[in-house]
matplotlib code that plots the C-alpha trace (Angstrom):
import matplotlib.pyplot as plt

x = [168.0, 171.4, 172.9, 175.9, 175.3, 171.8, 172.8, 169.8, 168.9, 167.8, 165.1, 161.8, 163.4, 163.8, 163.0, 160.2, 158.9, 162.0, 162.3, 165.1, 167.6, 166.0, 166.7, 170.2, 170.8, 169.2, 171.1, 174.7, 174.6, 173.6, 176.4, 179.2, 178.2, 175.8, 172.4, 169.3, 168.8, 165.4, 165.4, 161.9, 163.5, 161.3, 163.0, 165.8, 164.2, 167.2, 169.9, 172.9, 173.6, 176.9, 175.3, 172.2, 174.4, 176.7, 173.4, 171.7, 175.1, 175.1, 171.8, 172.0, 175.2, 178.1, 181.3, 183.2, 185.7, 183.7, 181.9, 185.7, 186.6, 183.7, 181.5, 183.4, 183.2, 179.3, 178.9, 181.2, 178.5, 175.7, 176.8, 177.5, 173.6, 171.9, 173.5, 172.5, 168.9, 168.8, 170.1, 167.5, 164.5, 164.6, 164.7, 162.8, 161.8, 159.8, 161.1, 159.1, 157.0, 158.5, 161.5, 162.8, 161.8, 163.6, 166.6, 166.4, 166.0, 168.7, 171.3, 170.2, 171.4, 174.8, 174.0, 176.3, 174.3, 175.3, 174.0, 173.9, 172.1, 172.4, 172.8, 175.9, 177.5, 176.6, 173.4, 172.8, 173.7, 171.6, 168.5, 169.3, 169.7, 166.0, 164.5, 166.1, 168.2, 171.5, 173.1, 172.7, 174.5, 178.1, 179.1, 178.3, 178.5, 176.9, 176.1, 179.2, 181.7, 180.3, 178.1, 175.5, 174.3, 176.0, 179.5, 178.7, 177.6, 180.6, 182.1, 180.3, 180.6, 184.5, 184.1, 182.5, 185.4, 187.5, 186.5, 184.6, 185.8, 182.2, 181.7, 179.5, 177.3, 176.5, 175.0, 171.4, 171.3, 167.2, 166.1, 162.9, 163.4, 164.7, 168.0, 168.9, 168.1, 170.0, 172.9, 172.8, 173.4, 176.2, 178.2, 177.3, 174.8, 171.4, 168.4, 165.2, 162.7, 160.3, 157.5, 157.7, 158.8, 156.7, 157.7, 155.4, 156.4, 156.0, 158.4, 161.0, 160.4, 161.2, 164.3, 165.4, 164.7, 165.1, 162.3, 159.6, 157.2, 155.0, 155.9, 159.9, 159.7, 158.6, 162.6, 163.2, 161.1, 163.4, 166.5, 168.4]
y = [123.5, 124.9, 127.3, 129.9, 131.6, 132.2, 132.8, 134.5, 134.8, 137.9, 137.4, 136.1, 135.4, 139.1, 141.0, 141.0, 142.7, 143.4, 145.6, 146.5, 143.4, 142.0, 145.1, 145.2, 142.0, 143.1, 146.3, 144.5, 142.3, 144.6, 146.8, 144.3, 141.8, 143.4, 141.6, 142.0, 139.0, 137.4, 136.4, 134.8, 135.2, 132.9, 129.8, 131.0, 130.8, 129.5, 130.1, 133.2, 135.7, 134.9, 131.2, 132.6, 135.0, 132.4, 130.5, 133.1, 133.9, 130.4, 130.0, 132.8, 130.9, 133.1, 131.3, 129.7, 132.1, 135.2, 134.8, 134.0, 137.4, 139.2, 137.8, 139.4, 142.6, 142.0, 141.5, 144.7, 146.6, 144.9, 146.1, 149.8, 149.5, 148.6, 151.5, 153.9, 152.8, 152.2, 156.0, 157.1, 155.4, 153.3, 149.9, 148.8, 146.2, 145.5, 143.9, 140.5, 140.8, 139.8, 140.1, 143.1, 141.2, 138.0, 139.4, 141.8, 138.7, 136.9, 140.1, 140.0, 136.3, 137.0, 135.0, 135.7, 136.7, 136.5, 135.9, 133.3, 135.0, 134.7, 138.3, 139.9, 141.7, 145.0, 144.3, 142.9, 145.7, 148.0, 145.4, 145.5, 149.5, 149.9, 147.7, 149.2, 146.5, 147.2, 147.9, 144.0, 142.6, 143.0, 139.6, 136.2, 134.6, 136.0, 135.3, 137.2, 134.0, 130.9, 129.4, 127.8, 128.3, 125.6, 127.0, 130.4, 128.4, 127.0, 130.2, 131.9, 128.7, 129.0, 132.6, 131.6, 129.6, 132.2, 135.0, 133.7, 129.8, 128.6, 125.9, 124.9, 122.3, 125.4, 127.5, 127.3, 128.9, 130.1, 130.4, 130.1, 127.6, 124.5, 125.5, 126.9, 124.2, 121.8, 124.4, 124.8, 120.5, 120.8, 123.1, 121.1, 123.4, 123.5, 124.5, 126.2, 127.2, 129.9, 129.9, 133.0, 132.8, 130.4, 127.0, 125.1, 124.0, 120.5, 120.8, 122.6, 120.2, 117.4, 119.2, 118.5, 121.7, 120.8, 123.4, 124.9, 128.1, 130.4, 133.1, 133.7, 134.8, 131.3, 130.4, 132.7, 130.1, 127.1, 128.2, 128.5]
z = [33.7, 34.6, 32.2, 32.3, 28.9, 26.9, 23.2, 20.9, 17.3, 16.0, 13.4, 14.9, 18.0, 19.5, 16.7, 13.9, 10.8, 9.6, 6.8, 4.5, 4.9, 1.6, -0.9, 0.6, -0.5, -3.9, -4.2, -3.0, -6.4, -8.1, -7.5, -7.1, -9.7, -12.2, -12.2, -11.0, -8.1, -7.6, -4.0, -2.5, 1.4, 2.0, 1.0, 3.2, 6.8, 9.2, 6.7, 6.9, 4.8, 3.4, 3.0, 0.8, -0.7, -2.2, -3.2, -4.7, -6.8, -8.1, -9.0, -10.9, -12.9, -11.7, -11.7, -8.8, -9.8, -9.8, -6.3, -4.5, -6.1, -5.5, -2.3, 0.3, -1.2, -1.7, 2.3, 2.8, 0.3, 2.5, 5.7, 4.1, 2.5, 5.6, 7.5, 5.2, 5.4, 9.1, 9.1, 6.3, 8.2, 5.0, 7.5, 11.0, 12.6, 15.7, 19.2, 19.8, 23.2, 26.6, 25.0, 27.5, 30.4, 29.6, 28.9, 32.0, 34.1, 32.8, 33.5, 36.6, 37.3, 36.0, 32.8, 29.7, 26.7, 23.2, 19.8, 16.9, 14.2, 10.2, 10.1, 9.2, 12.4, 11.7, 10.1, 13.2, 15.8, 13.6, 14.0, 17.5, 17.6, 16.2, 18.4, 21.4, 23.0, 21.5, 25.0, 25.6, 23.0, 22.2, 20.7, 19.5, 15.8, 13.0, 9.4, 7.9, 9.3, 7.3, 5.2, 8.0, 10.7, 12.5, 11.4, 13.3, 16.2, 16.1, 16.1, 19.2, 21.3, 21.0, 21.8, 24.8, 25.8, 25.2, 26.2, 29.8, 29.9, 29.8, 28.0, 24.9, 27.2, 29.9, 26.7, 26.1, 22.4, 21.6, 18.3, 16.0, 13.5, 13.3, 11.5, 15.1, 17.2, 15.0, 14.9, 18.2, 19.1, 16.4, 18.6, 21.3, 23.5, 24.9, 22.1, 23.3, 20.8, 20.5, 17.7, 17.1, 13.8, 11.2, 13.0, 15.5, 18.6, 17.3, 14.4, 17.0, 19.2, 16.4, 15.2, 18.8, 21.3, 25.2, 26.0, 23.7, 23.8, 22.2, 24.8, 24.8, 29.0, 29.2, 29.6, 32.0, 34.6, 33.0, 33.3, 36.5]

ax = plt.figure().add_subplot(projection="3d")
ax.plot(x, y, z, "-o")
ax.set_aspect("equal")
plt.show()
């Protein structure tokens, strides 16, 4: 397959064993709207942050009215959490193997690489930092600029546009679950999936991947 741009998510895709991303959910509501949140993170494979957020705040009955006052400052508290514990040793995570090699190979084609990922930005760059590949990365869409994942793919496909006229149809966009593959035909790209994560390659397959894999270098011999 023919492809301009690769575009990655972060959790289970490059990186995994992520610590800390949970409590600074926990600690975020806590501090901005005074309860004690019971998040099983779990039921929220696939989704973003601001997008669980906003669930999470009305399952626990806060107002319509309350979370438009208070949500954005809740993903500013994130991001301020997560640094702090990145820079306390407080959060880590692990990079996924044959992870260097693939994206090593795909600089050296000339290939654009971004990121779709329900992380918020700088929740994400600090993922990225511990696991060593922050020098990659630079941009994308992240979980900070809607409410699903197909919104940020929206997002980082216009970017694309934008910012190195390639269009949406010349991005492959790899991911883990089949939130991203689905996301990923919404903005009207390629989807690859890895299982990586806790999805088969039969239900990415189903939810409508191109190319599937156990092994993430694996695309490196698909892509052209």
């Amino acid at each position: 397959m023919k492809a301009k741009a690769v575009f990655f998510d972060i959790d289970n895709t490059l990186v995994r064993k992520s610590t800390g991303h949970k409590e600074t959910f926990m600690e975020a509501i806590m501090d901005i709207f005074g309860f004690d949140a019971k998040i099983n993170y779990s039921n929220y494979t696939g989704k973003v942050d601001k997008g669980i957020l906003l669930d999470v705040l009305q399952l626990h009955g806060i107002s319509e009215y309350e979370i438009n006052a208070g949500i954005e400052d809740c993903l500013r508290r994130m991001r301020e959490i997560y640094k702090l514990k990145a820079k306390q040793k407080l959060a880590s995570t692990e990079l996924i193997e044959g992870v260097n090699q693939t994206l090593d190979a795909l600089k050296s084609r000339g290939m654009v690489l971004g990121l779709i990922t329900g992380n918020v930005k700088v929740i994400a760059f600090e993922k990225l930092k511990l696991a060593g590949i922050i020098d990659v990365f630079s941009w994308g869409g992240f979980g900070d600029e809607g409410v699903n994942r197909s919104e940020v793919a929206l997002k980082a496909m216009n970017r694309l546009k934008e910012k190195h006229n390639i269009l949406a149809s010349e991005a492959v966009v790899v991911g883990d679950t089949p939130t991203d593959i689905i996301a990923a035909k919404n903005a009207g790209s390629h989807a690859f999936g890895v299982s990586t994560g806790h999805f088969s390659n039969k239900e990415l397959q189903d939810a409508g991947a191109e190319f599937v894999t156990s092994n993430i270098h694996d695309i490196v011999k698909v892509l052209k």
